[in-house]
N, C-alpha and C positions, 0 to 999 in steps of 0.2 A: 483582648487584642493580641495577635501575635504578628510577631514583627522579626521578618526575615534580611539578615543585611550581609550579603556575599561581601568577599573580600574584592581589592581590585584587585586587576592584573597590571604588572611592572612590564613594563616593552620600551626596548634599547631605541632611543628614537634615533640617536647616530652612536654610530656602530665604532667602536675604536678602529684606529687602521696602524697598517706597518708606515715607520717612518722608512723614506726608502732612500738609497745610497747612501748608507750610514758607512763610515771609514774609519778603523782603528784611528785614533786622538791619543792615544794614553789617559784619557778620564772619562767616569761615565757620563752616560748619553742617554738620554729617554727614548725607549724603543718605540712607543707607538703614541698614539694621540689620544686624549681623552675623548672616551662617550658620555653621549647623557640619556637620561632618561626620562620618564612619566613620572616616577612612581620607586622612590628606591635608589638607594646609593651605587654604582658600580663600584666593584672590591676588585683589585687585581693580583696577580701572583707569578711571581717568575718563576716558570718552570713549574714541573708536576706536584713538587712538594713544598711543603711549607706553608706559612699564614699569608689570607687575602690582608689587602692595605688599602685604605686609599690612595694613597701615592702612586704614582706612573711608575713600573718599573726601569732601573739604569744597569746598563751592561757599558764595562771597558774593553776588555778583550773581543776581537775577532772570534766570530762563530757565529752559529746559527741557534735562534734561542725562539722560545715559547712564551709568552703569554697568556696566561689564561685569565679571564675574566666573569663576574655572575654578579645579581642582586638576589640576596639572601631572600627567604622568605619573613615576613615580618608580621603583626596581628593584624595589621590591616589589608595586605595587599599581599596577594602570590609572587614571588623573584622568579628571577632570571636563569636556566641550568647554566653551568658552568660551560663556556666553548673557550677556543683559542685562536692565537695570530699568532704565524710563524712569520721570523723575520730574523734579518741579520746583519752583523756587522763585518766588512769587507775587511783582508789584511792591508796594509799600506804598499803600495806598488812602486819597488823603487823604480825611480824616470833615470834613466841612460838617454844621457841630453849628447844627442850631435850637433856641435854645433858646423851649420856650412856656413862658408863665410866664402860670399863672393862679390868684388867690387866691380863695376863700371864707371867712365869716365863717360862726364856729358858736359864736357867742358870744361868749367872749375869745380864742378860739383860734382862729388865722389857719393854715389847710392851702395850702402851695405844693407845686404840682405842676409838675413836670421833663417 
C-alpha cells in the first residue's frame, strides 16, 4: 500500500491592517492589527531586517514604517511568502488656538461664544 499525504496549505484568513491616524504619544504604539490564520502561526517583523516575532510590531517616533509579515513553512503544511503593510505615525500638530470671544446681551443673560 502506498500512501500519498500532501502537505496543507497556510492561507491568511484576515489579513493584518494599518492602524490608521496613529499620532506621535512619546510611547510605543502597535502599528497594525493582528491576522489569523488556517494553518500556521503569523510571524511579524518591523522593517526589512531582522527577526520575525510573534508580537505586533510598536513604533514611537513619527515616520513612515513597514511591516512585514509570513507563515513559515512547516512539515505539515506550506506558509505564507513574506508581504508587507505600510503605515505610519503622524508628527504632533501644534494647535494655535484663537480664541474669539464675543458676548451678547438677551437681557440678564450674557451668551459667550468660543
Amino acid at each position: 500500500i502506498n500512501v500519498n499525504i500532501s502537505k496543507g496549505k497556510s492561507v491568511i484568513t484576515t489579513v493584518p491592517t494599518a492602524i490608521g491616524f496613529l499620532v506621535y504619544m512619546g510611547q510605543p504604539q502597535p502599528l497594525i492589527t493582528e491576522g489569523t490564520s488556517n494553518f500556521g502561526t503569523i510571524l511579524y517583523r518591523l522593517g526589512s531586517e531582522g527577526e520575525y516575532s510573534t508580537t505586533l510590531p510598536e513604533a514611537t517616533e513619527p515616520g513612515i514604517y513597514k511591516v512585514y509579515y509570513k507563515i513559515e513553512d512547516s512539515d505539515d503544511y506550506e506558509g505564507v511568502p513574506e508581504q508587507y503593510i505600510e503605515t505610519k505615525i503622524d508628527a504632533k500638530t501644534p494647535v494655535d488656538i484663537h480664541q474669539r470671544q464675543s458676548s451678547q446681551m438677551f437681557g440678564a443673560v450674557t451668551a459667550l461664544y468660543l
